[in-house]
C-alpha positions, 0 to 999 in steps of 0.5 A, a space after each residue: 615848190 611855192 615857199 612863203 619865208 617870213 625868217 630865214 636867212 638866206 643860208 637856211 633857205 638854200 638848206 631848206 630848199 635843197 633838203 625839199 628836193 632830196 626829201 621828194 626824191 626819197 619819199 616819191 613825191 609827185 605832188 609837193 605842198 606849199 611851205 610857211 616858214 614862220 617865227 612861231 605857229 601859234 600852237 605848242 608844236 613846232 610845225 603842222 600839215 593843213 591837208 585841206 590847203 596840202 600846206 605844211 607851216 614850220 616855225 624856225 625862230 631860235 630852232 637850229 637848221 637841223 630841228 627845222 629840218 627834222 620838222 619838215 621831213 615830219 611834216 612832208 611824210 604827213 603829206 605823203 601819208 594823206 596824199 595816199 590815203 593812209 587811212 587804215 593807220 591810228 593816229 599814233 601810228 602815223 605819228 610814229 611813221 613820220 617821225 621814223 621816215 624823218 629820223 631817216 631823211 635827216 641821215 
C-alpha cells in the first residue's frame, strides 16, 4: 500500500490506513492502488480514481475523518469496478454502486 500524505496528522493516517486494510478485505481486493492524500483536488469533488495511474486522490482539509473516509471507500470501489471491468454499468449506475459499498463499508 503506496500512500502519498501531504495533510493528515498522524491520527488520521493510522485511521486511514487501518480503514484501506478492512476495505480490502471487505471488498476482495488483491490489487490496491496508490493513495494522494491532499488539501484540495483541484476540482468540485472531494476525491477522484485515475484508472490509468490505478491511483485514487482524496482532499482532506477541513472534512472530518469520517467524510474522508466514506471518499475513499467510494473511490476504492471505483477501483474494484474497473479493475474488473464493470463495463456493462451506466455511469449513474456506478456511481450508485460505489456510493452504497461505501455507505457500507463505513458501518
Amino acid at each position: 500500500m503506496q500512500f502519498l500524505i501531504e495533510c493528515t496528522t498522524e491520527e488520521q493516517d493510522v485511521l486511514l490506513h487501518d480503514f484501506c486494510l478492512f476495505a480490502y478485505e471487505r471488498l476482495e481486493m488483491d490489487n490496491p492502488p496508490s493513495f494522494t492524500f491532499v488539501e484540495h483536488t483541484g476540482a468540485t469533488s472531494f476525491g477522484s480514481y485515475q484508472p490509468s495511474e490505478e491511483s485514487i486522490i482524496v482532499a482532506t482539509e477541513g472534512r472530518h475523518i469520517s467524510d474522508i473516509l466514506r471518499t475513499l471507500g467510494h473511490e476504492l470501489v471505483h477501483h474494484k469496478q474497473l479493475s474488473e471491468g464493470d463495463n456493462e454499468m451506466s455511469l449513474e449506475e456506478l456511481e450508485y454502486e460505489a456510493n452504497a459499498i461505501a455507505g457500507m463499508l463505513m458501518r
